[in-house]
N, C-alpha and C positions, 0 to 999 in steps of 0.2 A: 504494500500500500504506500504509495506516494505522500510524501509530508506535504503539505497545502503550505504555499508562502504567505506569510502573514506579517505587516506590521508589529513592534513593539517596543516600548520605551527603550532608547538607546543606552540610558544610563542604568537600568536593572535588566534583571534577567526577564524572560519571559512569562506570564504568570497568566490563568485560567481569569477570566472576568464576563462576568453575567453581559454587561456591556457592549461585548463582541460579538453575542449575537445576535442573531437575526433579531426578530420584536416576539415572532412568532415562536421560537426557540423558547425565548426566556419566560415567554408568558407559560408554554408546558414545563419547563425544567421547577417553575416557580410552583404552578397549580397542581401537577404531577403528585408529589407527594403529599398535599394538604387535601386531595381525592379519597388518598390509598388511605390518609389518617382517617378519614369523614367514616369511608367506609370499614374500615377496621371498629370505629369506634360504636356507630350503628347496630355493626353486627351483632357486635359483644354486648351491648346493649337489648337485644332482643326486639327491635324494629321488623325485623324482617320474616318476625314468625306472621 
């Protein structure tokens, strides 16, 4: 798999940032796991019976 060139601050190292992606990215990386909580939390809750 080819490494993707990407911009990054000259004077640090290279570092992961919410920022860099897409809008669409960030909005699932963000709501992705506040789902998997909702529904974990639900379940266990006994909602679903």
């Amino acid at each position: 798999m080819a490494h993707r060139t990407h911009r990054h601050r000259p004077e640090g190292p290279c570092h992961f940032s919410l920022m860099s992606l897409a809008a669409g990215r960030r909005l699932l990386l963000v709501a992705a796991p506040l789902v998997g909580l909702w529904l974990a939390t639900s379940w266990a809750a006994g909602w679903w019976s």
